[in-house]
C-alpha positions, 0 to 999 in steps of 0.5 A: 500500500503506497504511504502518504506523505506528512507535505501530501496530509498538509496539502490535503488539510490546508485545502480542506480548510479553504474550502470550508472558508470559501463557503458562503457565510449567510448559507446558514442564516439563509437555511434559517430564514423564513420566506414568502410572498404576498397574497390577495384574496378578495370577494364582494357583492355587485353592489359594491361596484355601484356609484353610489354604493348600495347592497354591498358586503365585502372580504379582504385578506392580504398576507403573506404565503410562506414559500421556504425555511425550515419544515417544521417553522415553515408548516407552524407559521402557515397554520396559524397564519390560516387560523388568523384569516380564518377565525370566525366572526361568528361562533359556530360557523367555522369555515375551511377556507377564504371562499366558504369563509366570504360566502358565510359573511355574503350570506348573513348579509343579504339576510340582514337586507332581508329582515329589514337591514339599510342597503345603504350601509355596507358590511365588510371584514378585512385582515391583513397580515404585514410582515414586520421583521424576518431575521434567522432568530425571528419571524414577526407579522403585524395582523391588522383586522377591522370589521364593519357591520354598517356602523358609523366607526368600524372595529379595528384592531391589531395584533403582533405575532413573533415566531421562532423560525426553526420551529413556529413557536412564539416568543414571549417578552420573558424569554427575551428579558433576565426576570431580576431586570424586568423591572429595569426594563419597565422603566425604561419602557415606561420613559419612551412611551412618557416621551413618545411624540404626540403627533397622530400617524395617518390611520391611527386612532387617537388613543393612549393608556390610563393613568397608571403605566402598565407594560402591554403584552402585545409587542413586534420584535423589529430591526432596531427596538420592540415596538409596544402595543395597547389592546383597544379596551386599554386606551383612552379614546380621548386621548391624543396619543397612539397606543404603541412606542418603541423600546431601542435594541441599544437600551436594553442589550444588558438586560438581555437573557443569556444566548438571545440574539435581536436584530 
């Protein structure tokens, strides 16, 4: 049997080595990634095309269709996006998709018409899923729902979801913040909702806490901070202030659980 030479092992292990390092570095974090495009779906009535508007009812889903990442994170998160979309209005009338989901709505419209409803006022549900961040160590989406039942003032609501792309499950703020500096962090997220500018963003509604400062547990892991956001029975709708503020990374890095990595 030929013998290898101690200059032939070194070759061998110097170009090993070269080509472990020529391997691209975000192979890994692209592994890691979730990815996605966005989807549309909406059904309405013919009224809803009339000038002016009449007999019209309405459905509107915009959010994202998870394309790759990892199986199981990937299999999570497209379930409970569906669950989001899906979720019924009313108790016991579950649907299995968007279109039996908009048929039951469309139907319990007309109903309504004929039981004496204004054909005047219209009837629509819409949620839309953003994605608010995407990284290797979260998947954050902002759901934002608003239904009209022919009010003057639509429900409206919005809510943040913050999953764990290897496998789907949700982070909680206690997984990210040392429990002996949780109060630490309270303070200082109670400075930035106290110094959060008063000017209304366009679409938002007017609405701040009560008096006592109460940390919501509504939260977005976003690139530079976590951005803060009351429930609608918290606020005041007198105020003149919008229900959310951002707690800066730079902050809070010391504060931070051992291994957790933000943005």
């Amino acid at each position: 049997m030929a013998r290898v030479s101690s200059s032939m092992l070194i070759r061998i292990f110097v170009l090993t080595v070269i080509i472990l390092l020529a391997r691209p570095a975000s192979a890994e974090d692209a592994a890691t990634k979730i990815a996605w495009k966005m989807q549309k779906f909406d059904k309405h009535l013919p009224g809803c095309d009339q000038k002016p508007v009449r007999n019209c009812a309405s459905v509107q889903f915009v959010y994202p269709e998870i394309i790759s990442g990892p199986s199981q994170g990937r299999a999570e998160i497209s379930s409970a996006i569906h669950d989001m979309l899906l979720t019924p209005i009313e108790k016991g009338k579950e649907a299995g998709d968007a279109e039996g989901f908009a048929q039951q709505i469309l139907a319990h419209y007309q109903s309504w018409l004929k039981r004496g409803g204004d054909a005047k006022l219209s009837w629509a549900v819409e949620r839309k899923i953003d994605v608010d961040n995407s990284s290797p160590n979260a998947f954050s989406i902002r759901l934002l729902e608003r239904v009209e039942h022919g009010k003057a003032r639509p429900a409206k609501n919005t809510v943040y979801f913050n999953f764990r792309p290897e496998d789907g499950t949700l982070i909680q703020l206690s997984e990210l913040i040392r429990p002996d500096r949780m109060s630490e962090f309270k303070a200082i997220a109670q400075k930035h909702f106290n110094n959060k500018d008063r000017k209304v963003p366009a679409g938002e509604d007017a609405k701040a806490p009560g008096q006592e400062f109460s940390l919501p547990k509504n939260f977005a892991i976003e690139k530079d901070g976590l951005r803060f956001r009351y429930e609608e029975d918290q606020v005041d709708p007198h105020s003149i202030r919008t229900p959310e503020f951002v707690v800066p990374y730079s902050e809070i890095r010391n504060l931070l659980q051992r291994g957790v990595t933000l943005p």
